[in-house]
TORMARMAR-890449 format. One record per residue (C-alpha): z, y, x; residue in three letters; residue number from 1. Coordinates in nm, 3 decimals. Example, Ala and Ser with C-alpha at 12.3 -4.5 7.8 and 13.67 -1.06 7.14 Angstrom:
{{0.780 -0.450 1.230} ALA 1}
{{0.714 -0.106 1.367} SER 2}
***
This chain:
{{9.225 -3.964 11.817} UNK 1}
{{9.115 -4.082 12.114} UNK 2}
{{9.263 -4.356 12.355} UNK 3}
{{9.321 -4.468 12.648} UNK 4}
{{9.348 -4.803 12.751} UNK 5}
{{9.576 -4.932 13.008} UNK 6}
{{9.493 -5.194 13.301} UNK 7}
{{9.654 -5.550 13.201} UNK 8}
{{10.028 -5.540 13.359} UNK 9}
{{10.064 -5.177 13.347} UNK 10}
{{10.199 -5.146 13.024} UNK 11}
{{10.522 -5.265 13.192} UNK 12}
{{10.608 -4.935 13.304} UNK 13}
{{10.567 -4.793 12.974} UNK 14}
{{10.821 -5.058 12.819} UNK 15}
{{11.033 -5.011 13.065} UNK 16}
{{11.034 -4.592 12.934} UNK 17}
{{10.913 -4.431 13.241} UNK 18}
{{10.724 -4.150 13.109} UNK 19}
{{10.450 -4.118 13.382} UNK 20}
{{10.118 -4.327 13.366} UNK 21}
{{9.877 -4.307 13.704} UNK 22}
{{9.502 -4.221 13.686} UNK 23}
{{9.517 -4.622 13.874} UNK 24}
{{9.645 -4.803 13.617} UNK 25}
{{9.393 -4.638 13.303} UNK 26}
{{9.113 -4.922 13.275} UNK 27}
{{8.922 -4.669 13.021} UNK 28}
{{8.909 -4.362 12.796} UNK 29}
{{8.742 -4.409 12.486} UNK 30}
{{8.612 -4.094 12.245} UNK 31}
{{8.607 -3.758 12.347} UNK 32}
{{8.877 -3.504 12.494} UNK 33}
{{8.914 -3.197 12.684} UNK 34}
{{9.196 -3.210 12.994} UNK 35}
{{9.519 -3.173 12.841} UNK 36}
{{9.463 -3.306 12.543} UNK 37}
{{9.719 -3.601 12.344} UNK 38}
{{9.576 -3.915 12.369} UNK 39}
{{9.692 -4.253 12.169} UNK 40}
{{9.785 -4.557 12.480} UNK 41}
{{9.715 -4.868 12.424} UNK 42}
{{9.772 -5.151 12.595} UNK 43}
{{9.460 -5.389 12.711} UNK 44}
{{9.525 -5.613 12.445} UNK 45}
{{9.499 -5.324 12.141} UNK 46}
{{9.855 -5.278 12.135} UNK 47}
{{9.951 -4.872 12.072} UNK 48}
{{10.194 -4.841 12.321} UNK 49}
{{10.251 -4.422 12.307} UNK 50}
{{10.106 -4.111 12.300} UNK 51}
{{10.083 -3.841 12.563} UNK 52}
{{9.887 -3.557 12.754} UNK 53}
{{9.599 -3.683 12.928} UNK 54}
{{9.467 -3.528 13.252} UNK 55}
{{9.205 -3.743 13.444} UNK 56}
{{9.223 -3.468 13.735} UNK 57}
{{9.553 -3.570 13.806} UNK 58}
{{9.694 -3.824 14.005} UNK 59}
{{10.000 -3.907 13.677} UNK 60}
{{9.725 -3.856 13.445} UNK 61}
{{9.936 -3.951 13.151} UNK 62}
{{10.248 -3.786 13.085} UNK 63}
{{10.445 -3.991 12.753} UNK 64}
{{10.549 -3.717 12.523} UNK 65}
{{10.619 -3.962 12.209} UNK 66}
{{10.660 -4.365 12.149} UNK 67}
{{10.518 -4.322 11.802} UNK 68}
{{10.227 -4.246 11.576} UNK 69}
{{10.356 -3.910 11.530} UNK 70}
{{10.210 -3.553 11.576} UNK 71}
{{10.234 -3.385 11.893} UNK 72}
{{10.237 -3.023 11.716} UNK 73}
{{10.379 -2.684 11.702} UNK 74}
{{10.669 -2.855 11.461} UNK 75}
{{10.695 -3.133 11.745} UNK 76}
{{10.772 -2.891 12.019} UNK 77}
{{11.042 -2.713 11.793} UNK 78}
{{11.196 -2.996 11.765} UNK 79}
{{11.202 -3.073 12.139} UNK 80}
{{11.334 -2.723 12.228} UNK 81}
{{11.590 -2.782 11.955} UNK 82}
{{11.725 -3.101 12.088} UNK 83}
{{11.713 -3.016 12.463} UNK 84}
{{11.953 -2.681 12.388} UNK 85}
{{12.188 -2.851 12.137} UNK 86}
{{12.256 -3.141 12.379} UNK 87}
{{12.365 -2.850 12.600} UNK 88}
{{12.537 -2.683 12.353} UNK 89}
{{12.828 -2.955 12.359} UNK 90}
{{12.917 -2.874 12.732} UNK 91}
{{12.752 -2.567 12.910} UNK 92}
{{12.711 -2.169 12.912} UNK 93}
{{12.383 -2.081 12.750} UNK 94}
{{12.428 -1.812 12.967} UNK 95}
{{12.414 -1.971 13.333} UNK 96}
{{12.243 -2.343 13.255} UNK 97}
{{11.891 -2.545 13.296} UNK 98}
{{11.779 -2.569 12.868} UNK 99}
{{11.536 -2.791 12.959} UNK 100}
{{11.428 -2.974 13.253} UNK 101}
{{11.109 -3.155 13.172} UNK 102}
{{11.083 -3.553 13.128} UNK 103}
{{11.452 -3.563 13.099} UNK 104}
{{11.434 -3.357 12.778} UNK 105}
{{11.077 -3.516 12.700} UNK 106}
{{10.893 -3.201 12.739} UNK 107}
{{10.711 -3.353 13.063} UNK 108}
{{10.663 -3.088 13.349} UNK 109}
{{10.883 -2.794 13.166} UNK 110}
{{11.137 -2.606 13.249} UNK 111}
{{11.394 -2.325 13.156} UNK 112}
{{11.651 -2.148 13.297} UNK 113}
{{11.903 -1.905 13.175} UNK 114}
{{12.027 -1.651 13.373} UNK 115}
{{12.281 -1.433 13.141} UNK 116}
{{11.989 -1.317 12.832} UNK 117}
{{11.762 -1.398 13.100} UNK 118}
{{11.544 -1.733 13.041} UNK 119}
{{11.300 -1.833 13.294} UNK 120}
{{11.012 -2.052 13.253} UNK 121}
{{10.800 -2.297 13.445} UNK 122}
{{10.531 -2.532 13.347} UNK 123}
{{10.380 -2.758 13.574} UNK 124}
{{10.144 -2.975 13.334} UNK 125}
{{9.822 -2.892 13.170} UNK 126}
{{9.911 -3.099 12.880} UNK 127}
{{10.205 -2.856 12.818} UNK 128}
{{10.032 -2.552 12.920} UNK 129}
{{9.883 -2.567 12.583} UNK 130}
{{10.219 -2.572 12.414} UNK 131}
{{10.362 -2.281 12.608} UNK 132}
{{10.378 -2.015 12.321} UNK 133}
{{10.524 -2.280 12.156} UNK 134}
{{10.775 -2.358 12.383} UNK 135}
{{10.843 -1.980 12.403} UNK 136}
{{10.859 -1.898 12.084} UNK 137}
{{11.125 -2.176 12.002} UNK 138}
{{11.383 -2.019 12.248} UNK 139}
{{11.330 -1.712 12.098} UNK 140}
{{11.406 -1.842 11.731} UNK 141}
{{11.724 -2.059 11.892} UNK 142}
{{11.835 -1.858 12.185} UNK 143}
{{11.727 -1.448 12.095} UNK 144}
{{11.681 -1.360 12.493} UNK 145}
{{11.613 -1.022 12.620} UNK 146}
{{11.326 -1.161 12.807} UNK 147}
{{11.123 -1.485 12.891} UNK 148}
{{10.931 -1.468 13.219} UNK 149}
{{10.741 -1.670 13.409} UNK 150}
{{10.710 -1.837 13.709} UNK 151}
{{10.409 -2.080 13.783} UNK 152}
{{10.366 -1.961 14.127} UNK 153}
{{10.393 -2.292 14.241} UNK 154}
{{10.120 -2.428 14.441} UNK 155}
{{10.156 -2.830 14.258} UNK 156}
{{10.018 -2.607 13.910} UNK 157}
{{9.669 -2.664 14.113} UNK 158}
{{9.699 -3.014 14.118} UNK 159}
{{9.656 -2.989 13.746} UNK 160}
{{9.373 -2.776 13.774} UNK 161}
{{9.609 -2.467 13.656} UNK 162}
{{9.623 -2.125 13.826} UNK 163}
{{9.915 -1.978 13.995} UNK 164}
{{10.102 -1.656 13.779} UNK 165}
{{10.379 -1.503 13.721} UNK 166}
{{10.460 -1.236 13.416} UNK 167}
{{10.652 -1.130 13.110} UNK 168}
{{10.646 -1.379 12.846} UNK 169}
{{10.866 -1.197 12.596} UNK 170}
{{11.081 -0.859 12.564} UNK 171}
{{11.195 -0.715 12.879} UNK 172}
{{11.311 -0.857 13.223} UNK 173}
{{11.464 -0.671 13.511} UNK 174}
{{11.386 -0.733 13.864} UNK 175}
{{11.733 -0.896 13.916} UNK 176}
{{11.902 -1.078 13.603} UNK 177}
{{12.323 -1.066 13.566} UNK 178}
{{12.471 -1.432 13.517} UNK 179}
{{12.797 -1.537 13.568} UNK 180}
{{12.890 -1.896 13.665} UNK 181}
{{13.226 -2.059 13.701} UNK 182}
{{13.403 -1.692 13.697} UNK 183}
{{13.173 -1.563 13.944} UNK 184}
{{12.896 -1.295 13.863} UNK 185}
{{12.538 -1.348 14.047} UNK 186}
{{12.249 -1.129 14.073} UNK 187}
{{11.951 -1.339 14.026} UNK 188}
{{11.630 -1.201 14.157} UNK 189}
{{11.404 -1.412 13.879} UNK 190}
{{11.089 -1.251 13.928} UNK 191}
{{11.054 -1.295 14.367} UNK 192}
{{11.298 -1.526 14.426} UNK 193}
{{11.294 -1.948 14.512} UNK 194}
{{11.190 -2.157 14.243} UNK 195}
{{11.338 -2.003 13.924} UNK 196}
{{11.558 -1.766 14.117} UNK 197}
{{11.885 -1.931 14.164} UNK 198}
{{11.949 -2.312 14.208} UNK 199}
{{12.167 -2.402 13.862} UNK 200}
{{12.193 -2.757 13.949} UNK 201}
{{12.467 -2.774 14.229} UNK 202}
{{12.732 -2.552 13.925} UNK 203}
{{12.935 -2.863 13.878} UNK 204}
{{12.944 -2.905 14.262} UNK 205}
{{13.062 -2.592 14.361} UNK 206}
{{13.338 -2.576 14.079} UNK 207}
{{13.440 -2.933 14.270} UNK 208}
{{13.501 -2.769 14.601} UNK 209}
{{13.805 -2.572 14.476} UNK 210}
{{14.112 -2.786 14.576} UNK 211}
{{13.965 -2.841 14.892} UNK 212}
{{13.907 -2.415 14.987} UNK 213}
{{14.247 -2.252 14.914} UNK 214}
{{14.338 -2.066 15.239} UNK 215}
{{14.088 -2.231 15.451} UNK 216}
{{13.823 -2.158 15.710} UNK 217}
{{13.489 -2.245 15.547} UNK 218}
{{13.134 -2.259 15.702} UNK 219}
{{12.856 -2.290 15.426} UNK 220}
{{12.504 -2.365 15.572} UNK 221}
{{12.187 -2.293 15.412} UNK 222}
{{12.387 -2.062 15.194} UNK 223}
{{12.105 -1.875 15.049} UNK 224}
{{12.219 -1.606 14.795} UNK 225}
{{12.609 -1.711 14.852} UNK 226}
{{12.617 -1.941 14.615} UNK 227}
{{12.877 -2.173 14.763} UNK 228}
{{13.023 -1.925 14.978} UNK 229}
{{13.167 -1.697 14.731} UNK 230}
{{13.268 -1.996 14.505} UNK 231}
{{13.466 -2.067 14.795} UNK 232}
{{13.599 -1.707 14.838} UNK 233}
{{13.679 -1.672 14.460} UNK 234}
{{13.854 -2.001 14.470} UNK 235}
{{14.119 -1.834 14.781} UNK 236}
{{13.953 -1.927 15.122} UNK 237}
{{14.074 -1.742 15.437} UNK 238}
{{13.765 -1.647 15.546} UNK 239}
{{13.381 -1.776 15.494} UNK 240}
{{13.096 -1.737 15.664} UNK 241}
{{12.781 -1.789 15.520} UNK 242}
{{12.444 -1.884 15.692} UNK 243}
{{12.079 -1.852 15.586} UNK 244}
{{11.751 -1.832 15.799} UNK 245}
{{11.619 -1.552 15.544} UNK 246}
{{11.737 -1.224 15.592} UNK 247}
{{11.666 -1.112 15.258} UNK 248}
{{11.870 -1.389 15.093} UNK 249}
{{12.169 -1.267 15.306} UNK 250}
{{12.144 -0.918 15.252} UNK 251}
{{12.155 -1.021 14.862} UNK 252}
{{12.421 -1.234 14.906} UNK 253}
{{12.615 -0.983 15.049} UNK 254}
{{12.599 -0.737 14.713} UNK 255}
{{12.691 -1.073 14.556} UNK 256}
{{13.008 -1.064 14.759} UNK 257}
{{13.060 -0.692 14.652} UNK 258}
{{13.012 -0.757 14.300} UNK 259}
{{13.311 -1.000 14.292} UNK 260}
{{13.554 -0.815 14.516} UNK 261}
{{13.469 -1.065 14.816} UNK 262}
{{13.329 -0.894 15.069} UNK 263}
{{13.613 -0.871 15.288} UNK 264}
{{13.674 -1.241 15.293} UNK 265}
{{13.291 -1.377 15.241} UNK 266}
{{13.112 -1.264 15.534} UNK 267}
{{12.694 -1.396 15.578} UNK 268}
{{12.488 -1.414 15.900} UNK 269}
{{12.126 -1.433 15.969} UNK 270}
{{12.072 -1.756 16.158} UNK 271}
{{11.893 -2.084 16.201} UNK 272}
{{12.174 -2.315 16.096} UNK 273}
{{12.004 -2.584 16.294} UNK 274}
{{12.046 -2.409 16.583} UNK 275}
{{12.402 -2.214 16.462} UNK 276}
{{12.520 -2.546 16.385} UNK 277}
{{12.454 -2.679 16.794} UNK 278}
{{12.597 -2.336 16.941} UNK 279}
{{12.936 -2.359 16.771} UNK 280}
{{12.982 -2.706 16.784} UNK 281}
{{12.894 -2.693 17.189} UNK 282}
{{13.152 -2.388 17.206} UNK 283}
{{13.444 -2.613 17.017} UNK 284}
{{13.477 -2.392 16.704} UNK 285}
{{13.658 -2.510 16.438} UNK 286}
{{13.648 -2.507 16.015} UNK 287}
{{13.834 -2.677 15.805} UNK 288}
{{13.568 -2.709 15.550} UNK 289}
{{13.206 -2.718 15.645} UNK 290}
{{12.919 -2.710 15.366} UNK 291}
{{12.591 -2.818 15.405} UNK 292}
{{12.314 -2.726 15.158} UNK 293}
{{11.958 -2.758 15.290} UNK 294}
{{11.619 -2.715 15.127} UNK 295}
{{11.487 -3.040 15.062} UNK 296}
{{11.351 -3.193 15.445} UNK 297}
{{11.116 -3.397 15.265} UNK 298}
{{10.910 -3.359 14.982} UNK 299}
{{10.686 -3.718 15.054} UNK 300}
{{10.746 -4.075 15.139} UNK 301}
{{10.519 -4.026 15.465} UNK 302}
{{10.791 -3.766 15.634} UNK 303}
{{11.139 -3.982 15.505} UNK 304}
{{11.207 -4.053 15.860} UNK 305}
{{11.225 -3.712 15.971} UNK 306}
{{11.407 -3.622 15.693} UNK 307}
{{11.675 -3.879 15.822} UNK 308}
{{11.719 -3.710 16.140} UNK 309}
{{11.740 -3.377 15.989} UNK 310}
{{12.017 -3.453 15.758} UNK 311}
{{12.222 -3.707 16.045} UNK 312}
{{12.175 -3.379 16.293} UNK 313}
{{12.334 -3.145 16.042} UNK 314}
{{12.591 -3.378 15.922} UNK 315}
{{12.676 -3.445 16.321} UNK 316}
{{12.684 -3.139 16.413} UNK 317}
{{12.974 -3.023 16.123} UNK 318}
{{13.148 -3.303 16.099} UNK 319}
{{13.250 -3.257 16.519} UNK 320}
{{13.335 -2.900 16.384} UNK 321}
{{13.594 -2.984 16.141} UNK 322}
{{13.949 -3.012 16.193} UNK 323}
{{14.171 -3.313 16.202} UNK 324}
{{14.193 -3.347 15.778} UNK 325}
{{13.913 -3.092 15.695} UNK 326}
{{13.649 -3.122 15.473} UNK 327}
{{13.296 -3.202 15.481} UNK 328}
{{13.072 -3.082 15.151} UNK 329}
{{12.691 -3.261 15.215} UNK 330}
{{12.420 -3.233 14.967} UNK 331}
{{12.065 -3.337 14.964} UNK 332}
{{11.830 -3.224 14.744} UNK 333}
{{11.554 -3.408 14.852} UNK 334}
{{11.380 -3.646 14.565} UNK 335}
{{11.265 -3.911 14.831} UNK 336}
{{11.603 -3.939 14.995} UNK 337}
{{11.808 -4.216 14.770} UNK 338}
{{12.194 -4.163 14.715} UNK 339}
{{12.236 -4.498 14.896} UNK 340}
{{11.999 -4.363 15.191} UNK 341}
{{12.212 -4.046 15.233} UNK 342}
{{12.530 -4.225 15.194} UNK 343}
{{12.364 -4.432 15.542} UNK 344}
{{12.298 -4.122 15.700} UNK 345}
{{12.656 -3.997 15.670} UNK 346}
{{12.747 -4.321 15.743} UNK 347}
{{12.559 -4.295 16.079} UNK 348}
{{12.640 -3.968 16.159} UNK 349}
{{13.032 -4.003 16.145} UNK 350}
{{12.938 -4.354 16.384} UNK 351}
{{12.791 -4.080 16.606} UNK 352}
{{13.054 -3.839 16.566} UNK 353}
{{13.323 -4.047 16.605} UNK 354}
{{13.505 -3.961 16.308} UNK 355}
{{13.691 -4.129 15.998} UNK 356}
{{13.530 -4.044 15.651} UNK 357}
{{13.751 -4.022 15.358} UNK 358}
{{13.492 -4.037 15.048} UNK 359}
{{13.655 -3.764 14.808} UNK 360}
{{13.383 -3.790 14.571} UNK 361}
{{13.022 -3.826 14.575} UNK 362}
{{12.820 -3.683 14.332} UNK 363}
{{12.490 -3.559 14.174} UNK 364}
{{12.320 -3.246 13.966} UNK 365}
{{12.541 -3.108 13.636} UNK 366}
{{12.490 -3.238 13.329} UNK 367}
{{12.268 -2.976 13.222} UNK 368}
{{12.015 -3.180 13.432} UNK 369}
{{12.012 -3.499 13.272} UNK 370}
{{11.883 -3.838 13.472} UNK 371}
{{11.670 -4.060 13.299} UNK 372}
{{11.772 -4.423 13.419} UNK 373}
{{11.401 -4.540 13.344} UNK 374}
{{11.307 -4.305 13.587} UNK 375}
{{11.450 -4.246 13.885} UNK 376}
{{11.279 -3.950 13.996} UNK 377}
{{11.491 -3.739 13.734} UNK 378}
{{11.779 -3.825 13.985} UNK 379}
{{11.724 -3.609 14.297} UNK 380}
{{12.051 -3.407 14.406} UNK 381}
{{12.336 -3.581 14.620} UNK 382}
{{12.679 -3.421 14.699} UNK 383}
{{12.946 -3.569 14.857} UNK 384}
{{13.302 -3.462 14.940} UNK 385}
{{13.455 -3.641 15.230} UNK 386}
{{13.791 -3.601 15.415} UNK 387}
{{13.744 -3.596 15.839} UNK 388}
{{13.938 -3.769 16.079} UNK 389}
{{13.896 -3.788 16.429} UNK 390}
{{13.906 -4.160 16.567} UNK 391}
***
């Protein structure tokens, strides 16, 4: 097999189990391989170190799939796919959970999502490219889906010199899958929709919100398909309103709403919540529980900064909006934005706002997307629940 040796000092991140290797720290590839294929790495005095996919047009050009001299195979993969869904099976719905979300379940770059018999898959390595079928047709043997489909339509697939598709993958999918989380049923439009169609990781979140929603006003911001909103409804708010830039996203939202009986008390408009946000909170109107759950602001270290004064702009503007005792619900999703650097930025913002913060709880994705503590980029989602006082 061929090998690739490692730059003295940069076998320290292997030790330490992150799972990523940059083209910068490779001194040399010796033998032959094609992109994507496993490589043995070694360390610059001889040492085997691990074994992984190789990709020399990529900036993480080594991707750590195993820490011994083992096969990377078909039987491999099984395995893998095996693991990832009975860790899950101890906790979650099969039915409404992430089965396997990449590095974290060392399938680097892979992911699947269930959405009722529904899986969805997305690959964003060469390396695992290869393995795809594979991957595939090990959720059929443990899972027996209606349908697997696919969606690499991601433009970051190009960084690894892959094209951009979607399609079937197995059986039959509909336009819009049927899943039901925490009690509530959600049409998920897999094949058009954001990322995998429906953002799994904030379940544990919005089952948290419930003692804090009976017979309350709620606002929920960036609610996309409803997602928080009708939690909210379901769990006995007063009335919610729900706010998205994308018409389309409310308009589905609102047969969400129907589905569960909610559409007299779960309401959604069509608005910049930047902007919805400054208009109410100049007018005086109050909620007693605002939620806040934006797109990630920043996707690189070079645009942090803005970031910041997206997030301390949002948070400012709800938390003046709340009343005496209320509730403020603030996530970030964005990778680059640390849970100690959002905690600041709430921080700040209540400074600004002149309010009292309670800390509820403060928290981060479900369980069924596992952090790696070698690497911290397998943390990314921050929610916290705070109580607001005026000062």
């Amino acid at each position: 097999m061929s090998k690739a040796v490692l730059i003295p000092g940069k076998e320290k991140r292997v030790y330490s189990r992150h799972p990523w290797i940059f083209r910068s720290d490779i001194a040399r590839v010796e033998g032959e391989f094609t992109p994507g294929d496993v490589l043995d790495i070694y360390s610059s005095k001889g040492k085997f170190l691990a074994r992984g996919f190789y990709n020399p047009a990529s900036q993480i050009a080594l991707r750590v799939m195993t820490y011994h001299e083992e096969p990377v195979d078909r039987d491999f993969i099984f395995r893998r796919v095996h693991e990832a869904i009975d860790y899950r099976r101890s906790f979650a719905d099969l039915r409404s959970c992430r089965l396997i979300f990449a590095e974290s379940d060392r399938l680097p770059a892979m992911i699947v999502d269930a959405f009722g018999d529904v899986l969805v898959l997305q690959c964003l390595a060469l390396g695992m490219e290869r393995f795809k079928q594979d991957v595939v047709d090990a959720l059929v043997e443990e899972l027996h889906p209606v349908g697997i489909w696919e969606r690499n339509d991601v433009p970051v697939r190009r960084l690894e010199g892959l094209e951009m598709q979607t399609g079937l993958l197995y059986g039959q999918v509909p336009d819009r899958a049927l899943m039901v989380e925490n009690g509530i049923k959600f049409l998920v439009d897999v094949k058009e929709g954001q990322k995998t169609g429906f953002f799994l990781d904030q379940k544990e979140n919005r089952a948290a919100i419930a003692p804090f929603v009976k017979g309350k006003r709620v606002l929920d911001c960036f609610t996309h398909t409803g997602s928080f909103a009708l939690h909210a409804g379901y769990y006995g708010a007063r009335e919610v309103i729900g706010v998205d830039i994308s018409e389309f996203a409310c308009q589905f939202a609102e047969e969400n709403a129907k589905l569960n009986g909610l559409e007299d008390r779960v309401h959604f408009v069509t608005a910049n919540a930047f902007d919805l946000l400054a208009e109410k909170s100049r007018a005086g109107e109050k909620y007693d529980v605002v939620i806040l759950d934006p797109p990630a602001f920043t996707k690189s270290r070079s645009t942090v900064d803005s970031a910041k004064r997206g997030y301390k702009e949002i948070n400012l503007r709800a938390m003046k909006m709340i009343e005496p005792g209320g509730y403020l619900i603030t996530c970030s999703c964005s990778q680059h934005i640390s849970p100690e650097l959002f905690q600041e930025i709430v921080r700040d913002a209540a400074a600004d706002a002149r309010v009292l913060l309670r800390q509820v709880e403060f928290r981060t994705q479900g369980k069924d997307h596992p952090i790696l503590p070698s690497s911290p980029e397998t943390q990314y989602l921050k929610c916290g629940i705070y109580q607001v006082f005026p000062v």
